[in-house]
C-alpha positions as CSV (number, residue, x, y, z in Angstrom):
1,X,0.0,0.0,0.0
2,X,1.3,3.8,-0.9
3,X,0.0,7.0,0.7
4,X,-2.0,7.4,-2.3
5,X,-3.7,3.9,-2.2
6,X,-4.6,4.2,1.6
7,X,-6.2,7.9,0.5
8,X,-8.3,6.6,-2.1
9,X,-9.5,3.5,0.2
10,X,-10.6,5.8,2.7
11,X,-12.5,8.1,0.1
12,X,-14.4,4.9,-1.5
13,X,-14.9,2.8,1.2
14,X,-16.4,5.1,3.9
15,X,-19.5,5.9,2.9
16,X,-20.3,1.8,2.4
17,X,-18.7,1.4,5.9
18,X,-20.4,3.7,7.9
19,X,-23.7,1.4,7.0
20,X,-22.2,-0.9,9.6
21,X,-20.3,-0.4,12.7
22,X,-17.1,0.5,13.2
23,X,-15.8,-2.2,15.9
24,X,-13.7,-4.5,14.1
25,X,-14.3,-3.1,10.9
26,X,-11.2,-3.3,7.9
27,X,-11.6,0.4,6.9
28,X,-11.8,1.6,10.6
29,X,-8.3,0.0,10.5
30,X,-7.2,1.1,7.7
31,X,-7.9,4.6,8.9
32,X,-5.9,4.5,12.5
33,X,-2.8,1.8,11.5
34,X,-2.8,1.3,7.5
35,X,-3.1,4.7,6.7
36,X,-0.9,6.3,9.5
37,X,1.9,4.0,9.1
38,X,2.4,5.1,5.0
39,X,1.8,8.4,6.1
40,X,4.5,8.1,8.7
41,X,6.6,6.5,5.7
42,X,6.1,9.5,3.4
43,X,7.6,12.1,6.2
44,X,10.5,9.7,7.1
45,X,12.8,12.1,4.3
46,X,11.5,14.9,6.3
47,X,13.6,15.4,9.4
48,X,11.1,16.1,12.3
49,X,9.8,14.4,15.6
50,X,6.0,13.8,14.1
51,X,3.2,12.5,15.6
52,X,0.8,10.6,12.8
53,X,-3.0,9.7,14.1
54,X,-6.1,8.3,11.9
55,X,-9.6,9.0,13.4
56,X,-12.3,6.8,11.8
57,X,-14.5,8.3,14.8
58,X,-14.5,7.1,18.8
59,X,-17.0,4.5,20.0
60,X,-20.1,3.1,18.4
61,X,-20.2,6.1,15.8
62,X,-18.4,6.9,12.7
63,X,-17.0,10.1,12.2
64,X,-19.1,12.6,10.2
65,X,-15.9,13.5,8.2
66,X,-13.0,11.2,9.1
67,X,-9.2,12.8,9.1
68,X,-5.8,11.6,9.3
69,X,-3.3,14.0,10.6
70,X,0.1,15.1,11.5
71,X,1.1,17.0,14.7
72,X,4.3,18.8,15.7
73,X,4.6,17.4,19.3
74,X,6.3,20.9,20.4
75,X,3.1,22.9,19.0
76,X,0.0,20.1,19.5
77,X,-0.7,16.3,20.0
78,X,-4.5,16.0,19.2
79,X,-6.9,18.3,16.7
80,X,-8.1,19.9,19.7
81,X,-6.0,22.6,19.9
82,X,-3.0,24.3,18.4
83,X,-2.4,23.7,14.4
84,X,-1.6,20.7,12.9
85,X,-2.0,19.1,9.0
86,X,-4.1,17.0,8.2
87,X,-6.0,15.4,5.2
88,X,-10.2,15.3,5.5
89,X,-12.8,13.4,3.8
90,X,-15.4,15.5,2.5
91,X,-19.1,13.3,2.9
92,X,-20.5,14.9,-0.2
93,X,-17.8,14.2,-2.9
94,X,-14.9,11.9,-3.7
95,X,-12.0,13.8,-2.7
96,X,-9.5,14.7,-0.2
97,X,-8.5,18.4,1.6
98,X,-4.9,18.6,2.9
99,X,-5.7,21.7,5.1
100,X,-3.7,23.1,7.8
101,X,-5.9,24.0,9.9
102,X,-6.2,25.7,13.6
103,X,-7.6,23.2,16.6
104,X,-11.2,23.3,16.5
105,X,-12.8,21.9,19.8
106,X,-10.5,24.8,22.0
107,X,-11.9,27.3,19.4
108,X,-15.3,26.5,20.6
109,X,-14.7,25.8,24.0
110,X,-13.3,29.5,24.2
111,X,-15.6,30.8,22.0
112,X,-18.8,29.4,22.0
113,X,-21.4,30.2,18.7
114,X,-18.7,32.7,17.3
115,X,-16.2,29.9,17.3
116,X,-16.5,29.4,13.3
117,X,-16.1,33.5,12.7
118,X,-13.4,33.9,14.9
119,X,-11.6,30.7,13.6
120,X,-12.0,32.2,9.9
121,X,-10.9,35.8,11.2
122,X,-7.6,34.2,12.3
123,X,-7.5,31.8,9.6
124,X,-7.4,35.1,7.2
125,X,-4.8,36.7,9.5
126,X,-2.8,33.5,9.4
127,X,-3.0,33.4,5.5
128,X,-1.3,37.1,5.4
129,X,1.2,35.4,7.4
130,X,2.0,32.2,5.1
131,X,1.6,34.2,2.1
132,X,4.7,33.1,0.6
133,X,3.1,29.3,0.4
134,X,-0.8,30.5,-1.0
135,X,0.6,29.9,-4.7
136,X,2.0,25.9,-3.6
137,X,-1.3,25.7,-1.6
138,X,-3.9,27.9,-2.9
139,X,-7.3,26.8,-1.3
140,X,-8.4,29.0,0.8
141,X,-11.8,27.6,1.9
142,X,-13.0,24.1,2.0
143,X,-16.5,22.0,2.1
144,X,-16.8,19.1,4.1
145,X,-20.9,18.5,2.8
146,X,-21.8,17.6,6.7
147,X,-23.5,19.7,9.1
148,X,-22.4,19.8,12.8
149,X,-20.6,21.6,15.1
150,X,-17.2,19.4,14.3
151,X,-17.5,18.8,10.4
152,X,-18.2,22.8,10.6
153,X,-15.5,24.0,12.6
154,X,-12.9,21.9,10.7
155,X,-14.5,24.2,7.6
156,X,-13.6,27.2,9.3
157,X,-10.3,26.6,10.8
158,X,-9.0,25.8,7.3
159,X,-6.0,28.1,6.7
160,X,-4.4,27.0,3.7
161,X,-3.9,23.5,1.3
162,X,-5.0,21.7,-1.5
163,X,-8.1,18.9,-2.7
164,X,-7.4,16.0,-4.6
165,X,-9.8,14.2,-6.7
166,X,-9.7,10.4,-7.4
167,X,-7.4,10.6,-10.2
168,X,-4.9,13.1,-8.7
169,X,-4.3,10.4,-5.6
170,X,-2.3,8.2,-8.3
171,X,0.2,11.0,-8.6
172,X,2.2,9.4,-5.5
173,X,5.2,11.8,-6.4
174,X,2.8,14.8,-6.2
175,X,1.2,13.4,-2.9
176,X,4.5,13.4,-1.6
177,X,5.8,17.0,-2.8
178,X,2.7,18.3,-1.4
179,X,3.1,16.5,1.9
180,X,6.5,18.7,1.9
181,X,5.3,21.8,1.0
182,X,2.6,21.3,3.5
183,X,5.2,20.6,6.8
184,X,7.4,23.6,5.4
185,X,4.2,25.8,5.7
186,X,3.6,23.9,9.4
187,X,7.0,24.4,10.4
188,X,7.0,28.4,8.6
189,X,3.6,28.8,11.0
190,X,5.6,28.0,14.2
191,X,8.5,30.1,13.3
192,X,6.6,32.9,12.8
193,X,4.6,32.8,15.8
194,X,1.9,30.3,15.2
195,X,-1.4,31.5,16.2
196,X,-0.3,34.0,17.9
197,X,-1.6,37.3,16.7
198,X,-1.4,41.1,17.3
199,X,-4.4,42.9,18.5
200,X,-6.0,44.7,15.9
201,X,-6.8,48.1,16.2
């Protein structure tokens, strides 16, 4: 299996698999050990203490919109809070997001209803910041085609990245010049004082 084979099992197999549950079930596998693990094997060449995690959901329930995600174990360890890459499913379409994205449960936590605004104020402010990277990852804005606080909030704490379609997840050579270009934006974020912003005036 390759990073892009794992991708594209995830994007056609979910929506079958989430007609039964996810205890003991291949794809839920697939999600937290197969496709970590080629992840992990992609970022090998890249030089840094990462911390790979798959989340095909927690319990009895599949996620809405499933993710697979790498963290910076000096800035985050979960998607709760902090920044972090990852790659989403969308539930409407066939296709993958590799967003960087702010945490979004500590968003709402601190913020309440205007969690999603403030998340896409900073996410704009954030953009400014990693403008040098918005022509290798142009997307500003992503859909996820599932409502609900979490599916909604990853929406809005998108800051910058790329979709894939079905065809682009053969490209494993692009999948894995991307996966670069995504960590050097990571790692740009954190030298330049990760979410940390001024006031404005």
């Amino acid at each position: 299996m390759s990073l892009g084979h794992a991708l594209r099992r995830i994007v056609e197999g979910y929506p079958l698999a989430r007609t039964d549950p996810p205890a003991g079930h291949p794809l839920a596998h697939v999600i937290r050990k197969g496709a970590p693990d080629e992840l992990r094997r992609a970022l090998a060449p890249l030089d840094g203490p990462f911390l790979v995690k798959g989340s095909p959901g927690r319990g009895s329930r599949w996620a809405a919109v499933p993710w697979l995600a790498v963290f910076d174990p000096a800035v985050t360890t979960s998607a709760t809070t902090g920044y972090y890459l990852v790659y989403l499913f969308p539930a409407h379409r066939e296709a993958v997001h590799l967003s960087l994205a702010q945490g979004t449960v500590a968003a709402i936590r601190a913020h309440g209803p205007r969690a999603g605004a403030h998340l896409r104020e900073s996410g704009a402010r954030l953009r400014e910041r990693l403008s040098d990277f918005s022509g290798a990852l142009p997307i500003p804005a992503i859909t996820l085609g599932s409502a609900g606080e979490l599916p909604e909030g990853y929406e809005a704490a998108h800051i910058l990245g790329l979709t894939y379609d079905l065809n682009a997840l053969a490209d494993e050579r692009r999948l894995h010049a991307d996966l670069a270009t995504g960590i050097a934006a990571y790692r740009a974020l954190k030298a330049r004082g990760g979410l940390d912003l001024p006031a404005q005036r």
